[in-house]
Backbone as CSV, one residue per row, in Angstrom:
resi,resn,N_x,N_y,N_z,CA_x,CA_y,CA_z,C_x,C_y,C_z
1,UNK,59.361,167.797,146.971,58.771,168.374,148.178,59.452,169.690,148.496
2,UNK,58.362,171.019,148.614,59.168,172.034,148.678,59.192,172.718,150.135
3,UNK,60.636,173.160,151.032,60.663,173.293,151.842,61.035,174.523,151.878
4,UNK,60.965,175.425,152.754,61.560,176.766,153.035,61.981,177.512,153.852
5,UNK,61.531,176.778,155.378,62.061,177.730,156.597,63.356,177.499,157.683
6,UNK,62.794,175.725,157.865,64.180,175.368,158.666,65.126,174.509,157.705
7,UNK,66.060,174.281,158.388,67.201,173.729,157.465,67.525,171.714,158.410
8,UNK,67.501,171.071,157.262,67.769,169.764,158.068,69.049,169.137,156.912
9,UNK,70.041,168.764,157.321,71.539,168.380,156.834,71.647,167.174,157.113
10,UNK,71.525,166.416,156.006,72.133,164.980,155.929,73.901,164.979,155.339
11,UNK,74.540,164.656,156.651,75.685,164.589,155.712,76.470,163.341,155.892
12,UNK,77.028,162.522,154.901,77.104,160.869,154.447,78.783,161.119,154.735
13,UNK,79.315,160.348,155.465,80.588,160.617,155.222,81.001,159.297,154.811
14,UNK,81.762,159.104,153.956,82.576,157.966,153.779,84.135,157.779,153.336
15,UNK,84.939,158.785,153.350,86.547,159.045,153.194,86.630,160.504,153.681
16,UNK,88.053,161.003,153.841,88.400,162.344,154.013,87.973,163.071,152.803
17,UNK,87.146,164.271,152.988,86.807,165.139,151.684,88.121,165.736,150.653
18,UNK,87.696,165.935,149.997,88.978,166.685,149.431,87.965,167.656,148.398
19,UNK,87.155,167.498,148.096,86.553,168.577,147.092,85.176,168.399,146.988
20,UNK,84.167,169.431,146.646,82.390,169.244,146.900,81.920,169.244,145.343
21,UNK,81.137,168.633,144.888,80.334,168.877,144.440,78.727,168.996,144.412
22,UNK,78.190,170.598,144.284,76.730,170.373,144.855,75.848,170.127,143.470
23,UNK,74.651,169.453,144.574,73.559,169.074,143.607,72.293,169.063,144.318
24,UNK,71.126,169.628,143.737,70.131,168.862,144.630,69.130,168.186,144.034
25,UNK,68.066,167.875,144.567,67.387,166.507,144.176,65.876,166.564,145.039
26,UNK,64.384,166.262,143.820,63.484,166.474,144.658,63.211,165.356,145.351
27,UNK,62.324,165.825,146.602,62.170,164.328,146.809,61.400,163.430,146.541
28,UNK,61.222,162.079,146.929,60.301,161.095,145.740,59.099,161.404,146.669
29,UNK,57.889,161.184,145.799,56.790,161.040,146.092,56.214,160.146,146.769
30,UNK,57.165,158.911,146.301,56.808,157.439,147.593,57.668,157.346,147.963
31,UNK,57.928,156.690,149.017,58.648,156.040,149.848,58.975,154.460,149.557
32,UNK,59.902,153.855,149.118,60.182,152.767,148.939,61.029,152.058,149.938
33,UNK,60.420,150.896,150.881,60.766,150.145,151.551,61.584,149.166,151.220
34,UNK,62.578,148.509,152.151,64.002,147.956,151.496,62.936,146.414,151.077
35,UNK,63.944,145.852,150.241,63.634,145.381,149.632,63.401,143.815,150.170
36,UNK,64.074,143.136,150.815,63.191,142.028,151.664,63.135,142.534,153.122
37,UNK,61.676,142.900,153.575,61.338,143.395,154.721,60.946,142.055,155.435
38,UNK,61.655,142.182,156.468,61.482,140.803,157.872,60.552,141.008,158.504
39,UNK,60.272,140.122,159.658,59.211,140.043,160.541,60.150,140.858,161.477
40,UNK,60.191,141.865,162.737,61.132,142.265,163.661,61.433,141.360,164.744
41,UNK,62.129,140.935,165.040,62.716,139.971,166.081,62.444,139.869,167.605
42,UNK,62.121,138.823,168.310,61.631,139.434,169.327,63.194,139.992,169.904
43,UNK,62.304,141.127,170.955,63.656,142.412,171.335,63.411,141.763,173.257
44,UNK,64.196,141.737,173.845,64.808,140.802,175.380,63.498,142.046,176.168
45,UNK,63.027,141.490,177.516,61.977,141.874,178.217,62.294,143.686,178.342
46,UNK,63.720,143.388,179.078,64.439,144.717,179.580,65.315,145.342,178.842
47,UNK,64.327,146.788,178.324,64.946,147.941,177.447,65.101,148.955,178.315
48,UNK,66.338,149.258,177.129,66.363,150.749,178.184,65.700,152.070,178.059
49,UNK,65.839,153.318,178.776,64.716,154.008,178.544,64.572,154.539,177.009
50,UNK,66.255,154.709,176.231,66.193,154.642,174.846,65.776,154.263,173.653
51,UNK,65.637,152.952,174.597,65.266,151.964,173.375,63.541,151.958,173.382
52,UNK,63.089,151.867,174.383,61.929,152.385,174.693,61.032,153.805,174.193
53,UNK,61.775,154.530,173.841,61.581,155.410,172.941,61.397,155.358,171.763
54,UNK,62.889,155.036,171.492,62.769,154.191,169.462,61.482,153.722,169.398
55,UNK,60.798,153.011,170.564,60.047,152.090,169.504,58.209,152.498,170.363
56,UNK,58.326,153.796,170.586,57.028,154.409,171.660,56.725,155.865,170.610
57,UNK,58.017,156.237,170.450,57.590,157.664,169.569,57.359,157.957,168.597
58,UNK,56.418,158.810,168.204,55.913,158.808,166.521,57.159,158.733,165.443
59,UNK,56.818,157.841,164.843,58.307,157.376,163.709,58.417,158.525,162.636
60,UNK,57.330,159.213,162.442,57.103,160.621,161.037,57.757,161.780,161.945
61,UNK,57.729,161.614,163.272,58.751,163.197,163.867,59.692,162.465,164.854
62,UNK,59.888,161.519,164.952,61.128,161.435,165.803,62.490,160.426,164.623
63,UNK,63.693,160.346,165.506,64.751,159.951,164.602,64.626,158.686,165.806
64,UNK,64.687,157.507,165.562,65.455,156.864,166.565,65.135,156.900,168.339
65,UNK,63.957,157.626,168.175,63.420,157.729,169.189,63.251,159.407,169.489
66,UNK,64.125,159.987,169.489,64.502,161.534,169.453,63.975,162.335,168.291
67,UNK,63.355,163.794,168.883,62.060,164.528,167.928,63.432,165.336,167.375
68,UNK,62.929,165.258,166.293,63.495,166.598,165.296,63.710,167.526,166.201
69,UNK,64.167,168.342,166.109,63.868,170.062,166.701,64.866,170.633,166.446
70,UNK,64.436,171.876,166.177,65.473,173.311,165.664,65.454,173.549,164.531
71,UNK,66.259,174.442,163.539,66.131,174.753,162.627,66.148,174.157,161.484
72,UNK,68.010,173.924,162.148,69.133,173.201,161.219,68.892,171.508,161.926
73,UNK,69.194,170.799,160.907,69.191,169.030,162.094,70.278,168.410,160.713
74,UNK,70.977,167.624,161.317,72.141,167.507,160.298,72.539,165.587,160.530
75,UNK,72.339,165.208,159.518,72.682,163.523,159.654,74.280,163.525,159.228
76,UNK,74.665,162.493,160.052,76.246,163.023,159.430,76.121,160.925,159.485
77,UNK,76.148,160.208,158.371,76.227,158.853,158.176,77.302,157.893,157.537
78,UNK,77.608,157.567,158.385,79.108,156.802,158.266,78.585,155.808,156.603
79,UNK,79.614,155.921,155.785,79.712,155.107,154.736,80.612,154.201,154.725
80,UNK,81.323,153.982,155.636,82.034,152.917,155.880,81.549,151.326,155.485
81,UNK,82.099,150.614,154.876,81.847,149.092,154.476,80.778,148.090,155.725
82,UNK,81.003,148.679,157.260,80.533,148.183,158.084,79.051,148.343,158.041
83,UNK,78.533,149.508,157.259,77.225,149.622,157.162,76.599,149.258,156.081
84,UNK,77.103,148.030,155.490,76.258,147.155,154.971,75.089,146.929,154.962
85,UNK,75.233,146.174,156.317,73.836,145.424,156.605,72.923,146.436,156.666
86,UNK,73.050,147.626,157.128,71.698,148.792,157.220,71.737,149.392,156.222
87,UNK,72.360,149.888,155.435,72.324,151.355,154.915,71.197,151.596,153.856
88,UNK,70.781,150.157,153.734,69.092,150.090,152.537,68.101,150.494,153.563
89,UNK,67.655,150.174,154.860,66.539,150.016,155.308,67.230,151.359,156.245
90,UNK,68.230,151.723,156.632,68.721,153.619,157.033,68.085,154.785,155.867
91,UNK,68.536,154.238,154.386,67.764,155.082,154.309,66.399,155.401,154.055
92,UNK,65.554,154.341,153.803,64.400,154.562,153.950,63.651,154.708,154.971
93,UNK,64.462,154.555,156.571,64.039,154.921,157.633,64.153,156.858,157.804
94,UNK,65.256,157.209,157.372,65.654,158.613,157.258,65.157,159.476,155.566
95,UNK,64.895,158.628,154.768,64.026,159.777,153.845,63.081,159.821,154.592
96,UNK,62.164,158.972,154.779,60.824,158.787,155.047,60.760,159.924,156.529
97,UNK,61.402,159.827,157.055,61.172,160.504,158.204,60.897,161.588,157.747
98,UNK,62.259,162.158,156.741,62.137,163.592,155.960,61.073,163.879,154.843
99,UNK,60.614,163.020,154.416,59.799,163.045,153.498,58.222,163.466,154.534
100,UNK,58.482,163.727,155.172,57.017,163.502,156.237,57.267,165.184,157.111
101,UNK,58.485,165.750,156.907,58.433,167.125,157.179,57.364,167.982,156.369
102,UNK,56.670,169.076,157.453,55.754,169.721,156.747,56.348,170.793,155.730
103,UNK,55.349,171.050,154.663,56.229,171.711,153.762,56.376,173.379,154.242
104,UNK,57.683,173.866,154.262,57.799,175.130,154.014,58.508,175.160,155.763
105,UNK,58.436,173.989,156.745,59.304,173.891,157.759,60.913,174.026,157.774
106,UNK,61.610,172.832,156.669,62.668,172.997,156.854,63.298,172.132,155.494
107,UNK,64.391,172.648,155.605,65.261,172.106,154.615,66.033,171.114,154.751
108,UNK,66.513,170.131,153.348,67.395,169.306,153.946,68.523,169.206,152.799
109,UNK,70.295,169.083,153.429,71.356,169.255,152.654,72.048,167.642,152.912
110,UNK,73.337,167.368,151.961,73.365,166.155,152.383,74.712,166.134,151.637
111,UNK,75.332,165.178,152.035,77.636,164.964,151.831,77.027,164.079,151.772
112,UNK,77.769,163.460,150.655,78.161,162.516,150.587,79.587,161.900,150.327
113,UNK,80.325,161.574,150.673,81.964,161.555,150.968,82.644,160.030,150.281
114,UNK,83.190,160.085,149.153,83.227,158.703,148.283,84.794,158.664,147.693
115,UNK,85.167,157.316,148.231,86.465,157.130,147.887,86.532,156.569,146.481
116,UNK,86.884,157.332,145.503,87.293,155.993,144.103,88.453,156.196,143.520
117,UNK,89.154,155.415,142.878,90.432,154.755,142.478,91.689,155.611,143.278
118,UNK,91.052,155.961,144.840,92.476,156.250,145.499,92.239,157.724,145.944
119,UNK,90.851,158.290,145.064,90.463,159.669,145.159,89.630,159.985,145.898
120,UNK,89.218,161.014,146.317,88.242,161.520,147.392,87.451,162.460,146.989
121,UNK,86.043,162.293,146.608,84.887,163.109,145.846,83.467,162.732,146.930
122,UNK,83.383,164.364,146.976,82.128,164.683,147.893,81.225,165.052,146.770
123,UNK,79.931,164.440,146.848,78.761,164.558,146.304,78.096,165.806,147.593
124,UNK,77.471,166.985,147.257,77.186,167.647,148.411,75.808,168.641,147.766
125,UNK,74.823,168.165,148.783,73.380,168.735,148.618,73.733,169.912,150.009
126,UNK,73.762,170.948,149.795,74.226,171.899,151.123,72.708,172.450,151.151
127,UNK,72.416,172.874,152.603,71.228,173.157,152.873,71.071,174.823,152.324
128,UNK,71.550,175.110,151.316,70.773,176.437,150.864,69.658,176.276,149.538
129,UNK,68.696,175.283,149.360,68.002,175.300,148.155,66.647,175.145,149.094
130,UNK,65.788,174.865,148.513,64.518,174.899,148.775,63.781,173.189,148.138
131,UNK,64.765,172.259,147.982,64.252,171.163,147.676,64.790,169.737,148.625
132,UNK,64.023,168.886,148.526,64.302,167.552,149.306,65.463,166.688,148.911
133,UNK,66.423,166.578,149.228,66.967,165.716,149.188,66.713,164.046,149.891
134,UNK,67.664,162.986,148.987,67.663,162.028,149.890,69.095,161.330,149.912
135,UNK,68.657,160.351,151.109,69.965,159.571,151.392,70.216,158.237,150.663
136,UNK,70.856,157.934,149.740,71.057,157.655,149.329,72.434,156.183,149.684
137,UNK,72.541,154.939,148.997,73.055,153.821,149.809,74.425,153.550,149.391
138,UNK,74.912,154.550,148.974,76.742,154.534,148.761,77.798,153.931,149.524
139,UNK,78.349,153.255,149.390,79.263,152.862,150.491,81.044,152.927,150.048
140,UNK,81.741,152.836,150.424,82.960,152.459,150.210,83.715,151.681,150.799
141,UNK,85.175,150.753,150.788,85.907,149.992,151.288,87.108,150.560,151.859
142,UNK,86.738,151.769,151.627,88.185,152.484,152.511,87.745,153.130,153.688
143,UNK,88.750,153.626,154.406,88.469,154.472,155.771,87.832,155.456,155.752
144,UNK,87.231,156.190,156.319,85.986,157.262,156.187,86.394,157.924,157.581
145,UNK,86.535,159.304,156.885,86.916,161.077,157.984,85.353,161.266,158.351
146,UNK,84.730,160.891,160.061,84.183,161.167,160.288,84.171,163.047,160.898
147,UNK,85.192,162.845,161.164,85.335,164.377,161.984,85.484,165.214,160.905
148,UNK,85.541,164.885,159.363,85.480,166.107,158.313,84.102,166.158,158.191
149,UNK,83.309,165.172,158.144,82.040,164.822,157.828,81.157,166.136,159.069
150,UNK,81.767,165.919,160.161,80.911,167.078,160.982,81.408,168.031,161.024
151,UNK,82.691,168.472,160.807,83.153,169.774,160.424,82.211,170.246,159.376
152,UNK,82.081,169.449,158.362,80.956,170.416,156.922,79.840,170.920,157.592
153,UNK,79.138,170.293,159.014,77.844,170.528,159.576,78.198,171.762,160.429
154,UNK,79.375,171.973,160.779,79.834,173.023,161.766,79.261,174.366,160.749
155,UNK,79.392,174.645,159.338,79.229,175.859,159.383,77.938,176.434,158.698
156,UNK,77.078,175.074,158.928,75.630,175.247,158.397,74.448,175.606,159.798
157,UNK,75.413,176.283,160.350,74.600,176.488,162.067,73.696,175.662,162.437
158,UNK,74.113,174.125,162.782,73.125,173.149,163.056,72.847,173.089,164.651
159,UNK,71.588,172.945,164.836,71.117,172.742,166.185,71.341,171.567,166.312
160,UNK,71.028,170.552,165.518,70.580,168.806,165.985,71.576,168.486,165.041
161,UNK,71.893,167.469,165.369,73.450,166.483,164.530,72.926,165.202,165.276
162,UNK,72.892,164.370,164.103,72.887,162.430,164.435,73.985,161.955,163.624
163,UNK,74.803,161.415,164.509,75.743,160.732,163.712,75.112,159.312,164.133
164,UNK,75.795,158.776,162.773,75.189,157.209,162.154,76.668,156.166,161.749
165,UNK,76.850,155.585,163.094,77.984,154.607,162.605,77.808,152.733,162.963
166,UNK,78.159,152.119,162.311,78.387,150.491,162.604,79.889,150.070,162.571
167,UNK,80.846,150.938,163.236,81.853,150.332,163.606,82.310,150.908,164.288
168,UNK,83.057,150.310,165.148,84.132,150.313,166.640,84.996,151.366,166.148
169,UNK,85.515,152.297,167.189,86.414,153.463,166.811,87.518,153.427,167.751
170,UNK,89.132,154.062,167.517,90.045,153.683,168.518,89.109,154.960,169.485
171,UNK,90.523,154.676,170.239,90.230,155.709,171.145,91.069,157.036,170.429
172,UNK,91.602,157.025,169.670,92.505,158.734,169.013,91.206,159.012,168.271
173,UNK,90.405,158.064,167.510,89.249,158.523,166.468,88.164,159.039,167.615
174,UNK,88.102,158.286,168.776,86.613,159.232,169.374,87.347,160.310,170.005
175,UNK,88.653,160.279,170.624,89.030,161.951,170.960,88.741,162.862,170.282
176,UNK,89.312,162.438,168.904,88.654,163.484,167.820,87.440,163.487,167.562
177,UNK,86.579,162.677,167.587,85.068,163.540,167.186,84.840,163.970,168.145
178,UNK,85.300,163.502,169.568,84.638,164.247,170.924,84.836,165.747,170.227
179,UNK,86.163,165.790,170.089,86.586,167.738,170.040,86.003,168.023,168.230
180,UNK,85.258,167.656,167.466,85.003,168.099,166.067,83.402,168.160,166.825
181,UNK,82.632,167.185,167.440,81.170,167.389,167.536,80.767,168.653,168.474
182,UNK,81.849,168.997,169.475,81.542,170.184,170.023,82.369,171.182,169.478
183,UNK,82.660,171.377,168.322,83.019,172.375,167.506,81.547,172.689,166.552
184,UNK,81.051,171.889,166.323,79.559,171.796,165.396,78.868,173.211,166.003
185,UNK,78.691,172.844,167.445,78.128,173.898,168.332,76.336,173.112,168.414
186,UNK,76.413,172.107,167.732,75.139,171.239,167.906,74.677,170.414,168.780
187,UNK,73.809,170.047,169.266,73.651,168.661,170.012,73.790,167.793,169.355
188,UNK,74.546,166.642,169.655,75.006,165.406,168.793,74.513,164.685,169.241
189,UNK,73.621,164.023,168.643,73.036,162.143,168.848,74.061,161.483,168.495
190,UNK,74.292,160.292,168.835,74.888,159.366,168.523,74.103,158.196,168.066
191,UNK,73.789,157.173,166.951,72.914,156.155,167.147,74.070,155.397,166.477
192,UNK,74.152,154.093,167.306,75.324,153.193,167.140,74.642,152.136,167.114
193,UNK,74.859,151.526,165.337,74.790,150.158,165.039,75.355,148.909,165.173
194,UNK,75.317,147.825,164.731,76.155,147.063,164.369,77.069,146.524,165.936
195,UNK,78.463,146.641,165.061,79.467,146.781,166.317,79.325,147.795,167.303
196,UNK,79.052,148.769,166.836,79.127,150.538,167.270,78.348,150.199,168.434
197,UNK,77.267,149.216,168.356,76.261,149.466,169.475,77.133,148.963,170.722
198,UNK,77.795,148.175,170.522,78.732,147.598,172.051,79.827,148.230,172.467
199,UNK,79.950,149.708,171.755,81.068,150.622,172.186,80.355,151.515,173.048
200,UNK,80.270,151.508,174.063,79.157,152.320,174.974,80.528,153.633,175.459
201,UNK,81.289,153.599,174.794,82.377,154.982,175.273,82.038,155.655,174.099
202,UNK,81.576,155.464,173.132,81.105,156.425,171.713,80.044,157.558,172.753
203,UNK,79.181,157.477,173.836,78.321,158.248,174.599,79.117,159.457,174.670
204,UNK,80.463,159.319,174.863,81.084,160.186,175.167,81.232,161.939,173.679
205,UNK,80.807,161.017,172.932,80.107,162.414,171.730,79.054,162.868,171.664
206,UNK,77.958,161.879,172.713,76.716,163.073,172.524,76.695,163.643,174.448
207,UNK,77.541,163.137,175.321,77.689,163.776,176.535,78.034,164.775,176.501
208,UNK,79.367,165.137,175.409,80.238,166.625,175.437,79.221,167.653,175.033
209,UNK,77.934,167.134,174.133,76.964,167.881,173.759,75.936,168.150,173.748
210,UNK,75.794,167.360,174.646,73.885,167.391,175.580,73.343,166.652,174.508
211,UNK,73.887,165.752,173.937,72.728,164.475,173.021,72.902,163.659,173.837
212,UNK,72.280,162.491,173.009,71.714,161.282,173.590,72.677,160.180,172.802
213,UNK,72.837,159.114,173.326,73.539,157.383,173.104,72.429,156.763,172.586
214,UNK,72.237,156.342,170.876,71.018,155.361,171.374,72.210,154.061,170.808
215,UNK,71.915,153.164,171.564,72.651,151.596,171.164,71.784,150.752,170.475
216,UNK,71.479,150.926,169.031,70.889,149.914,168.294,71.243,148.971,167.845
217,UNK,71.204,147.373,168.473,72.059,146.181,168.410,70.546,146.241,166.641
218,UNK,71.115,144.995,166.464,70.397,144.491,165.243,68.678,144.313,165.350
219,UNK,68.395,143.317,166.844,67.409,143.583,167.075,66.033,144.594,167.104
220,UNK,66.929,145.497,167.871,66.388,147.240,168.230,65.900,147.828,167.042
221,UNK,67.202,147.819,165.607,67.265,148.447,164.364,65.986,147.578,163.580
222,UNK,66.191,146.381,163.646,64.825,145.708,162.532,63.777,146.488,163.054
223,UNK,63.326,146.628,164.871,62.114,147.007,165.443,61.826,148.167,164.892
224,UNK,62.446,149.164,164.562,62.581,150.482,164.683,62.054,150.947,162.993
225,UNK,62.562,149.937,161.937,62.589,149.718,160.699,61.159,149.420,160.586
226,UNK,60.920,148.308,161.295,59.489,147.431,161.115,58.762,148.647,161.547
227,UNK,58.813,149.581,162.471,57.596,150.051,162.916,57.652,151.709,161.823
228,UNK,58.535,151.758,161.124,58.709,152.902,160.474,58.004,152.337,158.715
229,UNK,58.191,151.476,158.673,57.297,150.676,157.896,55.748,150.772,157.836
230,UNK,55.171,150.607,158.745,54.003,150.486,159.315,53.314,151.976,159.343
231,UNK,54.488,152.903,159.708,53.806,154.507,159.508,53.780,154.824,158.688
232,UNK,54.725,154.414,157.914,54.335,155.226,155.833,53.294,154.318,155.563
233,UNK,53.099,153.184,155.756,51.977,152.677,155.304,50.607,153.449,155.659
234,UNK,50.776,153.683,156.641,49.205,154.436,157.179,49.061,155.467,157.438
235,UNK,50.078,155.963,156.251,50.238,157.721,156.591,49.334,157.715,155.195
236,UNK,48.384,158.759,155.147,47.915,159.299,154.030,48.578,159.914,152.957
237,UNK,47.777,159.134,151.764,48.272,159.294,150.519,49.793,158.766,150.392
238,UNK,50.406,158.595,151.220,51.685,157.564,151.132,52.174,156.325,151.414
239,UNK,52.318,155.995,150.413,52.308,153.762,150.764,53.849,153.602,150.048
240,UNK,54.097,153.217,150.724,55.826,151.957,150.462,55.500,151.189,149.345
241,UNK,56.278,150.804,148.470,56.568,149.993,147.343,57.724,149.027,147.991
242,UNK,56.926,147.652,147.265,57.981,146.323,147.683,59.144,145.846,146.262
């Protein structure tokens, strides 16, 4: 898929960087849905106005409830071990989204940040090419530098930043992204999985930056999955593979 005007940055963090390597990658033609897709769960009477969004706004232009917008839009996605349980049906919620950008709108770059035998190797799609990248389901068992992960987004002049985590952070780790996400100079989403979703002081990274908190307990995330499902299906000329 060939893009050319705005720039959209996926960047995967999963250890402290220590060195890049770029690559890029077109994007697929289908969309492939994770691989045992559930029924979505029923979700409790009273949502909030967030969550209410996630699951009201067109799934092909919004993230999580929240529309694309701006030039640059930059995923910065925790690879941490905690994101297990999502990171198959994340990324086919987040190609697909991207895969559904019109062509010649915007671009997309993408880190990927990977700990092996003790070492630290960035896989890195940087938003200067003209092709699609995707996100891809890497994970690691070691600790993961979120605040390097948005430093790389700091100097790709991003308007929009979503960070993507499923685990609890001290309080020295959110001081620091507080002060790395408003170094970005972006608006920072926050969408907090897993554990992440019951840390309601993580808000405090998309407050410093005029984003938004979304708290996606497990429930919320299947809904959000299920209904992003349902739009590649009935999007023209594009159908999900089981």
């Amino acid at each position: 898929m060939r893009l050319t005007a705005a720039v959209v940055v996926l960047v995967f963090a999963v250890a402290a960087p220590a060195f890049y390597v770029a690559f890029y990658r077109e994007a697929p033609t289908s969309v492939h849905a994770p691989v045992a897709m559930q029924p979505a769960p029923k979700l409790p009477d009273h949502l909030s106005e967030e969550a209410i969004a996630a699951l009201t706004a067109d799934p092909m232009t919004h993230y999580f409830g929240i529309r694309l917008t701006g030039n640059t839009v930059a995923y910065v996605v925790d690879g941490h071990e905690s994101m297990a349980p999502y990171i198959e049906n994340l990324a086919f919620l987040t190609n697909s989204v991207n895969a559904a950008i019109p062509a010649g709108t915007r671009r997309v770059g993408i880190v990927q940040a990977l700990a092996e035998e003790g070492k630290y190797l960035n896989e890195v799609m940087e938003p200067t090419g003209d092709l699609m990248p995707t996100l891809n389901t890497k994970l690691t068992a070691g600790r993961t530098d979120l605040s390097a992960a948005l430093s790389m987004a700091s100097g790709w002049y991003t308007d929009q930043l979503f960070l993507v985590l499923a685990r609890k952070l001290s309080q020295e780790e959110l001081r620091v992204l507080v002060r790395s996400a408003e170094q970005t100079g972006a608006v920072v989403n926050v969408i907090a999985l897993g554990e992440a979703a019951g840390q309601s002081d993580l808000s405090a990274i998309s407050s410093a930056t005029r984003g938004q908190f979304i708290a996606a307990d497990d429930p919320l995330f299947a809904a959000v999955v299920s209904r992003q499902y349902d739009a590649v299906n009935n999007s023209p000329g594009r159908k999900t593979s089981l």
